[in-house]
Each structure stands twice: as C-alpha cells, then as structure tokens.
C-alpha positions in Angstrom: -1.4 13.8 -5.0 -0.1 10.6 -3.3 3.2 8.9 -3.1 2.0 5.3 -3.0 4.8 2.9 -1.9 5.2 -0.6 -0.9 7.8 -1.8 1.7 8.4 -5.3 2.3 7.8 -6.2 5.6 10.5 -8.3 6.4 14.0 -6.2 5.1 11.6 -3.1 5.1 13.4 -2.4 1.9 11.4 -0.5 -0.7 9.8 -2.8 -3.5 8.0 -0.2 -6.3 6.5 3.3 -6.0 3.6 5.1 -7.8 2.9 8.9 -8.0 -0.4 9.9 -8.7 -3.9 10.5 -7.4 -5.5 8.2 -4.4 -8.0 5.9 -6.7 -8.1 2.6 -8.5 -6.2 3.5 -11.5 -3.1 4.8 -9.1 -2.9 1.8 -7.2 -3.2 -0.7 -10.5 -0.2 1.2 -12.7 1.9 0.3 -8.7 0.5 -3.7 -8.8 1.4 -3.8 -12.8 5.2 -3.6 -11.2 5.2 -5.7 -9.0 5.1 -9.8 -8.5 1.8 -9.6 -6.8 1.3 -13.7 -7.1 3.5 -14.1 -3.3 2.2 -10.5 -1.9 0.5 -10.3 1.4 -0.8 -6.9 1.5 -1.4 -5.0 5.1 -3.5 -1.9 4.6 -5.6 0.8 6.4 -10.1 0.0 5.5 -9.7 2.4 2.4 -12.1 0.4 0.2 -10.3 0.0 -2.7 -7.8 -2.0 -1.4 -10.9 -4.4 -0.7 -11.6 -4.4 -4.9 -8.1 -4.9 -5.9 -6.6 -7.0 -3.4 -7.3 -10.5 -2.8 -9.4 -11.5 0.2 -7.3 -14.3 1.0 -4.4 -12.2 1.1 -5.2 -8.9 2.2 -5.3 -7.8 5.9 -6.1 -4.9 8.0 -6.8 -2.9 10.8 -8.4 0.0 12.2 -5.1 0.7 14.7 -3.3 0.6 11.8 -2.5 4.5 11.4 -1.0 4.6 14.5 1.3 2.1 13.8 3.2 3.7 10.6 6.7 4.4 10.3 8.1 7.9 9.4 8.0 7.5 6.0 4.3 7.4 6.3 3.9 10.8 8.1 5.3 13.0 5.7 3.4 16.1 4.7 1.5 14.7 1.7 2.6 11.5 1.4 0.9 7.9 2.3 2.4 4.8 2.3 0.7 1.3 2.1 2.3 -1.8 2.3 
C-alpha cells in the first residue's frame, strides 16, 4: 500500500493525499482532487506518471530519489510531487 501525496513546491505545504495501491487508478482518484489545469508535476521515471501526466508539464529525473525530503523515506510510504 502507498501513501500518495502531493506537496507544493513552493510553501511545501501539503495539497491532497491518496491511500491505496501504486497503479493508475490510485493516482487518478489523487488528480480528481486536485486543480490539475496550473500543476507542474516533478516525479521519479515510474511510467505511469508518463500516461497520466501531461508532457508539457511533467518533469523528471533519475537523481531524483536522492533528493526527497523526510516525508518521503518513511517505512512504506512514497511521496510524489
């Protein structure tokens, strides 16, 4: 099971949160509450990030991982932002 959350990057202030399974259907019911139209999304390559975000507005990085914050490390929990 996965804690999906989204931060904003900015104010690093929570925006929504999703419990459930890491797949499509997870990571839709999190987008569904939030105002996806001004998102800019900066993710890990876990492909489907690549079918449900836009191109134009989705970025990545291998070193990404290293890079998390502490809320990302938790024993069974992965954030995405």
């Amino acid at each position: 099971m996965w804690l999906w959350r989204t931060i904003d990057g900015v104010t690093r202030q929570p925006l929504g949160w999703q419990f459930g399974h890491r797949g499509d259907s997870t990571l839709t019911k999190l987008l569904d509450k939030l105002n996806t139209k001004t998102c800019v999304f900066l993710t890990d390559e876990w492909p489907g990030f690549f079918r449900l975000f836009p191109e134009d507005r989705h970025f990545y990085a291998h070193c990404l991982k290293k890079n998390l914050t502490i809320i990302e490390v938790l024993p069974h929990i992965k954030s995405y932002f």
